[in-house]
TISE-610923 format. One record per residue (C-alpha): residue number from 1; residue in three letters; x negated, y negated, z. Coordinates in nm, 3 decimals. Example, Ala and Ser with C-alpha at 12.3 -4.5 7.8 and 13.67 -1.06 7.14 Angstrom:
2
1;Ala;-1.230;0.450;0.780 $
2;Ser;-1.367;0.106;0.714 $
***
This chain:
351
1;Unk;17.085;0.231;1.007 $
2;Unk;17.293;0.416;1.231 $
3;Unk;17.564;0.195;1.436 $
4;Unk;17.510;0.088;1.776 $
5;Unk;17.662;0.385;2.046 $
6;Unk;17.625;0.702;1.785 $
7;Unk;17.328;0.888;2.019 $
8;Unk;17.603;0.862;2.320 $
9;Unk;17.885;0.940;2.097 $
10;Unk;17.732;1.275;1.963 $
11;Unk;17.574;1.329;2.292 $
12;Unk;17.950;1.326;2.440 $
13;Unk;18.077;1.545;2.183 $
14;Unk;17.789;1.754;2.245 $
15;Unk;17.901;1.751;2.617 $
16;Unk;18.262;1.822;2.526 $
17;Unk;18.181;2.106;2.305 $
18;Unk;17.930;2.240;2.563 $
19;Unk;18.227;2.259;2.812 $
20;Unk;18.487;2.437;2.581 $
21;Unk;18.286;2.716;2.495 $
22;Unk;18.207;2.719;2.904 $
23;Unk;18.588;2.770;2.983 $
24;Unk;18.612;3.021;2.703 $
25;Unk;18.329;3.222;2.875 $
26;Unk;18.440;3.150;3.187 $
27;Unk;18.828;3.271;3.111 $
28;Unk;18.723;3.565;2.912 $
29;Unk;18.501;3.660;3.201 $
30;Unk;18.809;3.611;3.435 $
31;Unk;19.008;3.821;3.239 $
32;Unk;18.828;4.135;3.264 $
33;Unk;18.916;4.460;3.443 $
34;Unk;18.632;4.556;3.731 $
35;Unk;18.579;4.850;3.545 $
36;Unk;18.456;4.607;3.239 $
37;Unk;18.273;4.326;3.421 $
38;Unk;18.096;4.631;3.633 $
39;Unk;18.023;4.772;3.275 $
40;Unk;17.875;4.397;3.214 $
41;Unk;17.645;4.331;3.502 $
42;Unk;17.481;4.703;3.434 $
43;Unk;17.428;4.573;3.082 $
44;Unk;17.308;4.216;3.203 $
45;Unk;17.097;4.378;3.482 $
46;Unk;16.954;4.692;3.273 $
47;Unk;16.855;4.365;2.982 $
48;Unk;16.437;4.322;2.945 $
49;Unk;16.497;3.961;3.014 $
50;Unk;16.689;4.037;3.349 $
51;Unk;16.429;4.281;3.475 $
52;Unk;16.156;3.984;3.403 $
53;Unk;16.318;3.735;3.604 $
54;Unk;16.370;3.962;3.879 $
55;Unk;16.016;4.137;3.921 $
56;Unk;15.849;3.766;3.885 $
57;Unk;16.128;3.688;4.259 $
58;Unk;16.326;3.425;4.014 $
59;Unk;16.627;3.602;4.070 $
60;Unk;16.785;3.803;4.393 $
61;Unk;17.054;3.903;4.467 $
62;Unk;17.220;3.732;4.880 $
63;Unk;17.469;3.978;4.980 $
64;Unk;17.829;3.839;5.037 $
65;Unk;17.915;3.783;5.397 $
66;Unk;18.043;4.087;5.596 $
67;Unk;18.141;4.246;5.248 $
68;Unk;18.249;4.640;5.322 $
69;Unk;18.313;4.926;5.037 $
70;Unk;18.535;5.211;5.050 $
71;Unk;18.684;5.455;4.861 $
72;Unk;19.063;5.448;4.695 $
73;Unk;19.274;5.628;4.891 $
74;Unk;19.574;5.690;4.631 $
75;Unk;19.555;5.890;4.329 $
76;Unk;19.508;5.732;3.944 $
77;Unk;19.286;5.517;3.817 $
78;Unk;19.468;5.156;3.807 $
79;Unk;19.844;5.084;3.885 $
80;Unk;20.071;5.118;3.567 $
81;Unk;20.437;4.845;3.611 $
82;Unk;20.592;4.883;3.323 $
83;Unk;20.844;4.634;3.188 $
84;Unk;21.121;4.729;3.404 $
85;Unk;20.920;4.805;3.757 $
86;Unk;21.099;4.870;4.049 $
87;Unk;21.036;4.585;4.269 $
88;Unk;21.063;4.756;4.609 $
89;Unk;20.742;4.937;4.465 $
90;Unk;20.519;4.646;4.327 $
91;Unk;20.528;4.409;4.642 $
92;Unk;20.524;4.685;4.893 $
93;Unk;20.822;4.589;5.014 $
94;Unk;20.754;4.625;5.393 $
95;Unk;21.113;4.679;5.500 $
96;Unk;21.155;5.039;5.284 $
97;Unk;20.814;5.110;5.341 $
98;Unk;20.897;5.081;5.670 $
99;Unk;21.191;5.296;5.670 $
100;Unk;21.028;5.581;5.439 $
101;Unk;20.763;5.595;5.738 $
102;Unk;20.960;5.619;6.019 $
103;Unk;21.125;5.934;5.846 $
104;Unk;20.803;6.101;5.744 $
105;Unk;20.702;6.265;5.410 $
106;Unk;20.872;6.588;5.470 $
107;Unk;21.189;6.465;5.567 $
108;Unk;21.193;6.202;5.298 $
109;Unk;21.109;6.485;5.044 $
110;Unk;21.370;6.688;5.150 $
111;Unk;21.628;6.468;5.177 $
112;Unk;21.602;6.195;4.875 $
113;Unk;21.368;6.396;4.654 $
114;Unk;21.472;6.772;4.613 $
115;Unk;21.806;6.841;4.467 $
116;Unk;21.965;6.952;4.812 $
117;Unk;22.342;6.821;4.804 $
118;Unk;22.392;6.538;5.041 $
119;Unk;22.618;6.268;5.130 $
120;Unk;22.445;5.978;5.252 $
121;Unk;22.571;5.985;5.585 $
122;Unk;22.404;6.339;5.637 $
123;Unk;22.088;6.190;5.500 $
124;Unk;22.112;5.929;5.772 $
125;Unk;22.205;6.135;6.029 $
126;Unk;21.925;6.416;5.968 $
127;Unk;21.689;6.074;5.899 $
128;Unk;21.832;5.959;6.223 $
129;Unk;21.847;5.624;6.000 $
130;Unk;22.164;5.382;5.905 $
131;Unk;22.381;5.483;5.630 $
132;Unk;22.326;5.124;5.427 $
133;Unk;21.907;5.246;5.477 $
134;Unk;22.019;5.586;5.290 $
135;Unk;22.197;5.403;5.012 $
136;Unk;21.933;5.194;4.961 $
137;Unk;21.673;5.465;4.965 $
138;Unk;21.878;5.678;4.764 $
139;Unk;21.951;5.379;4.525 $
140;Unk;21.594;5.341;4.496 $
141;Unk;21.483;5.699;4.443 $
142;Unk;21.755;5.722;4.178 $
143;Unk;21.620;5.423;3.976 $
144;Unk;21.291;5.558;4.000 $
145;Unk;21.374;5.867;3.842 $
146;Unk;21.574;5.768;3.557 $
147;Unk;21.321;5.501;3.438 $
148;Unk;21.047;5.779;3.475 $
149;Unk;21.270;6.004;3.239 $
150;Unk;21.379;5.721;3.010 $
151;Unk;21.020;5.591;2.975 $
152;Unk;20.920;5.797;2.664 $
153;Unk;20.593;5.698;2.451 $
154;Unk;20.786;5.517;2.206 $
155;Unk;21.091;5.335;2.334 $
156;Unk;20.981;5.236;2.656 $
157;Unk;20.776;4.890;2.692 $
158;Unk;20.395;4.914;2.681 $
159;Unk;20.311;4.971;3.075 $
160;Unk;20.055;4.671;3.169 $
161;Unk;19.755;4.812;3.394 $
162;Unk;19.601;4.653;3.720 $
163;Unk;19.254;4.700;3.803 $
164;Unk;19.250;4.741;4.164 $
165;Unk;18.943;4.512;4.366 $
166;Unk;18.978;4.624;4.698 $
167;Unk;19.162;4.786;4.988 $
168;Unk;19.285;4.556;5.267 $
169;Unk;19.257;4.692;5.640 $
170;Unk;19.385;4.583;5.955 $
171;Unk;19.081;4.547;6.193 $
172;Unk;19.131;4.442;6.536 $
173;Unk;19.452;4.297;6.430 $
174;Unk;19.349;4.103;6.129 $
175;Unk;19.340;4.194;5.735 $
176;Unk;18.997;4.253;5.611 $
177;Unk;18.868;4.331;5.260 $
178;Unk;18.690;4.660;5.157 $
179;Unk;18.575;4.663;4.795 $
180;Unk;18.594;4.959;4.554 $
181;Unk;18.321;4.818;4.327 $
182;Unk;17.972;4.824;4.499 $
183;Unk;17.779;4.733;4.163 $
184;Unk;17.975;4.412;4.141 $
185;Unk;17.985;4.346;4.507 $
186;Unk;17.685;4.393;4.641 $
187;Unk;17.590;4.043;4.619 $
188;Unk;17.585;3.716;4.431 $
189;Unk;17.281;3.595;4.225 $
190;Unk;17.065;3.335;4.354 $
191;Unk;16.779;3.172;4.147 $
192;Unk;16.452;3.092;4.270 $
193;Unk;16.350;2.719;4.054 $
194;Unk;16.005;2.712;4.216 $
195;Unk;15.920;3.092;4.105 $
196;Unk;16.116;2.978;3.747 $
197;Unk;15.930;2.683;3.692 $
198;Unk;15.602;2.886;3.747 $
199;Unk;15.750;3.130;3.502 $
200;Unk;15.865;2.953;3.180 $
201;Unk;15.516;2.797;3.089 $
202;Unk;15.372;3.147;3.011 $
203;Unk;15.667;3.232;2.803 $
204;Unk;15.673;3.162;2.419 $
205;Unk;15.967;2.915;2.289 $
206;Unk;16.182;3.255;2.207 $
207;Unk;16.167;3.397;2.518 $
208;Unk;16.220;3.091;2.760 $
209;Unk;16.536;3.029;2.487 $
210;Unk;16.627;3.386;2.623 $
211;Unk;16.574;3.322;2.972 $
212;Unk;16.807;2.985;2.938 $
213;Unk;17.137;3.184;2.783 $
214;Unk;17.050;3.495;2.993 $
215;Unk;17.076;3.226;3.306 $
216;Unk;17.391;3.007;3.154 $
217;Unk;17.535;3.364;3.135 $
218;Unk;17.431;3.493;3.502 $
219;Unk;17.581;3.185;3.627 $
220;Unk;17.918;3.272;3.444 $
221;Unk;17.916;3.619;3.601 $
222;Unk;17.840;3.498;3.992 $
223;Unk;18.134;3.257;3.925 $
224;Unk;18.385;3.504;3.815 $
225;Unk;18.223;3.676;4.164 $
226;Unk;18.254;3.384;4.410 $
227;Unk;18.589;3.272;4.254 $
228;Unk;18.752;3.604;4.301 $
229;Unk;18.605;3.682;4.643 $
230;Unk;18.694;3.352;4.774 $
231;Unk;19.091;3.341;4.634 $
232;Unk;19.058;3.685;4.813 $
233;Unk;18.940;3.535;5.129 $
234;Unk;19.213;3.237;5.114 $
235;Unk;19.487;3.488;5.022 $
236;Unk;19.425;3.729;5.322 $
237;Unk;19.436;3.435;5.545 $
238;Unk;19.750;3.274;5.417 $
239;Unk;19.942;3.601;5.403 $
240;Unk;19.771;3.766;5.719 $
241;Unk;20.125;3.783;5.883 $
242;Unk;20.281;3.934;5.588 $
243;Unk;19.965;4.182;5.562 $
244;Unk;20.011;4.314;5.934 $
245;Unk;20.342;4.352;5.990 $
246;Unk;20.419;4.502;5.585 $
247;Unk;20.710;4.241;5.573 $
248;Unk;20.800;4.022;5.283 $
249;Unk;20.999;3.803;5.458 $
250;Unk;20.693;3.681;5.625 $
251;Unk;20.501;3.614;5.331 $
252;Unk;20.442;3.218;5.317 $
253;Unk;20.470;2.999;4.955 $
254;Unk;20.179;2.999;4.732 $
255;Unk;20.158;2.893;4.398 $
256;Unk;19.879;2.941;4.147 $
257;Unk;19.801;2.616;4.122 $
258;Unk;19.772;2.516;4.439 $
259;Unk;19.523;2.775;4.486 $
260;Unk;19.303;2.700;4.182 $
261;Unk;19.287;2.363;4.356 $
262;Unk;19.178;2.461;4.641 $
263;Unk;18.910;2.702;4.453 $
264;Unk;18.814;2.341;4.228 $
265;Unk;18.890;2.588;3.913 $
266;Unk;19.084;2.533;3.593 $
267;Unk;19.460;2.705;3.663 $
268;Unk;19.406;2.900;3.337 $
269;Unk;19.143;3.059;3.462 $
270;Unk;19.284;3.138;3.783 $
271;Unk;19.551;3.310;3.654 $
272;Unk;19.327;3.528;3.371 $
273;Unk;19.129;3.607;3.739 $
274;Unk;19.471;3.772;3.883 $
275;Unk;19.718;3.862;3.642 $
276;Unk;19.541;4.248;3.581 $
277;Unk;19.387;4.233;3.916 $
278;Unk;19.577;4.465;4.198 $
279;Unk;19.501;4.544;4.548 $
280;Unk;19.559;4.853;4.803 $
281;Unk;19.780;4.736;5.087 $
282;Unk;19.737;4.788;5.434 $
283;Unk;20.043;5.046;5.406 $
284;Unk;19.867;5.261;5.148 $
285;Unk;20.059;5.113;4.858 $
286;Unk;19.844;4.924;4.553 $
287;Unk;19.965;4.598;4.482 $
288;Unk;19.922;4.344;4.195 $
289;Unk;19.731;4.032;4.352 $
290;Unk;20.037;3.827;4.224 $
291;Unk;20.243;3.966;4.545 $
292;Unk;20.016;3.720;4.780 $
293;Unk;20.130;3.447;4.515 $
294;Unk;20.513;3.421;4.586 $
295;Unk;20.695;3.129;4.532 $
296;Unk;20.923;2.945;4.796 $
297;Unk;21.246;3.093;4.592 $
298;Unk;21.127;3.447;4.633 $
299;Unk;21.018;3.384;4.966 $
300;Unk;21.324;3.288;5.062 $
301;Unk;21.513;3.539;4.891 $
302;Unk;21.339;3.815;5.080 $
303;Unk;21.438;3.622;5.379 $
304;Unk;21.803;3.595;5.307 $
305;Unk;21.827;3.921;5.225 $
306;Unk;21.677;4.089;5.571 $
307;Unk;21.932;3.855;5.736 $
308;Unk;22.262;3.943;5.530 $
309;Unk;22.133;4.334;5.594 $
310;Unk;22.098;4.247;6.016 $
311;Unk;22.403;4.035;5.987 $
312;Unk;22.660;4.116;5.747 $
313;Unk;22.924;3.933;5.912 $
314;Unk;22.773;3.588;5.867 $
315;Unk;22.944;3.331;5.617 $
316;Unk;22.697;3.090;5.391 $
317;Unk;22.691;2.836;5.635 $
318;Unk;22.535;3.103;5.930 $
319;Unk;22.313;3.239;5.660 $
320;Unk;22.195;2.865;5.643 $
321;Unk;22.144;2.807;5.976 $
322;Unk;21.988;3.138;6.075 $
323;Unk;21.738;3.055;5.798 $
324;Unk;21.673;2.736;5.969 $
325;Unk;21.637;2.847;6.294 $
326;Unk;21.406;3.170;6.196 $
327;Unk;21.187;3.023;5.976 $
328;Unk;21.228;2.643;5.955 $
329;Unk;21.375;2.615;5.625 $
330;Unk;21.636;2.418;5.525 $
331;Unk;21.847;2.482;5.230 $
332;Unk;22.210;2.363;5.131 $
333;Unk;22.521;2.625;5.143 $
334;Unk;22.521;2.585;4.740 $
335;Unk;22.169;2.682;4.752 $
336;Unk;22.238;3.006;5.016 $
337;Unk;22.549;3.061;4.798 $
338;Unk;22.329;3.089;4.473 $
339;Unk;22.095;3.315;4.655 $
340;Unk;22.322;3.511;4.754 $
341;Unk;22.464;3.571;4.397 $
342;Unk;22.107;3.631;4.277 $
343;Unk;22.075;3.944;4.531 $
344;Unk;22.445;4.070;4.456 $
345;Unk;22.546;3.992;4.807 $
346;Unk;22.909;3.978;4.876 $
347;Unk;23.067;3.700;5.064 $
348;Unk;23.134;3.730;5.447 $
349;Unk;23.434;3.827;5.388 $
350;Unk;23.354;4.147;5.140 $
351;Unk;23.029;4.228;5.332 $
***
């Protein structure tokens, strides 16, 4: 005889095992490319199963709201960062951008990419730009260059590639999303139980077992969807100042987790969804999605930084306060001092 409880204890286990191999679905879902899971729902879709449910109206596809497409407007086909990226390129950084614009791509060529012989202060002055912008451009150019000729196919680190979702435009003064991917974007699936339950009778054992793991794995796939286009949706609006203006300064704190609660997903998952996933700035620049995910340190690094540029002549205890008064945050002078050190900022003093 069994014991008393062993239906509910196999039934749980049954549960528990249900749900692993639910998050391992769901995660290795997450961690595809668009180029894969596009390569996916064309399978799923094309399947005989598929094409059943949707001719008898038991499946249908309810476009996402006010989703646009577009076309990429950079060349390649995903961004490559390497193990040693420059920075200034990966977030965008919207004070260089900034400064790279305002000079124009045929000045900029000429005077930090060619081999013309320059100092820096006839860069700046032909730039009509400071002479601490030109070192830093110049710095920046220079770095770029001798990590592109020290990268060979053997010694450098294996470059990690971002698939790139969408292109974020500024429309009437707001960031809005325009997807690259029509075939996984064109809508979410919705199932029809009334037009199911008329279906499945007529089916033999086989094929309604078919129909269930076709629809356990539709349901996967419109997850990975909504997940993705609503962390897009949250991101845009958190970091819509940063996204306008191209600076990182005004980027706000966001961590991973908090915004896997706010999606009600596992934080694994989450971060499988954004770790390959990149996105084409406002700017023109493709970003990994990880940029609208700073945390408060590099938040406030950025910030420190655009200050000591502006105002050199400030000790730790201005930095402090100028923090404080320009964006509400309030940090100790051994905190500013240990920024500071971070970004290789001389003291007052040597600055």
């Amino acid at each position: 005889m069994k014991p008393h409880g062993f239906k509910h204890t196999v039934s749980a286990g049954a549960r528990t095992s249900a749900a692993i191999i639910g998050a391992l679905k769901m995660a290795h879902l997450a961690g595809m490319s668009e180029e894969e899971f596009e390569k996916f729902l064309k399978e799923m879709e094309g399947g005989r199963i598929f094409q059943l449910l949707k001719n008898s109206g038991a499946i249908n596809l309810a476009e996402f709201p006010s989703a646009r497409y577009a076309a990429r407007q950079y060349a390649g086909y995903g961004l490559k960062l390497s193990g040693g990226d420059l920075p200034e390129l990966a977030d965008g950084n919207g004070d260089l951008v900034g400064v790279i614009q305002g000079i124009g791509q045929e000045k900029f060529e000429a005077c930090f990419l060619k081999d013309a012989v320059m100092s820096d202060v006839e860069r700046a002055e032909e730039c009509d730009i400071s002479v601490a912008d030109a070192v830093r451009l110049r710095d920046f150019v220079n770095r770029a260059f001798i990590q592109a000729e020290f990268e060979g196919p053997v010694e450098a680190p294996a470059a990690k590639v971002f698939s790139a979702v969408a292109g974020i435009e500024i429309k009437d003064g707001e960031p809005a999303l325009a997807f690259f991917h029509r075939e996984i974007w064109k809508g979410r699936y919705k199932v029809d139980s009334e037009k199911l339950a008329l279906l499945l009778p007529g089916l033999e054992p086989a094929e309604r077992n078919r129909v269930e793991k076709l629809l356990r794995k539709i349901e996967f796939a419109d997850k990975r969807k909504t997940t993705l286009y609503r962390a897009l949706e949250i991101l845009m609006n958190v970091q819509a100042d940063y996204l306008v203006s191209g600076e990182p300064g005004r980027r706000r704190p966001l961590s991973q987790k908090t915004l896997a609660r706010n999606l009600e997903v596992d934080p694994s998952v989450l971060n499988r969804l954004v770790s390959n996933k990149s996105l084409q700035m406002p700017w023109g620049m493709e970003a990994p999605m990880s940029v609208l995910l700073p945390s408060s340190k590099v938040v406030n690094l950025e910030r420190l930084y655009s200050i000591a540029s502006e105002k050199p002549e400030l000790s730790d205890e201005g930095l402090r306060m100028e923090l404080k008064v320009r964006h509400g945050v309030k940090l100790s002078r051994r905190s500013v001092a240990q920024y500071r050190k971070d970004l290789s900022l001389a003291a007052s003093g040597a600055r």
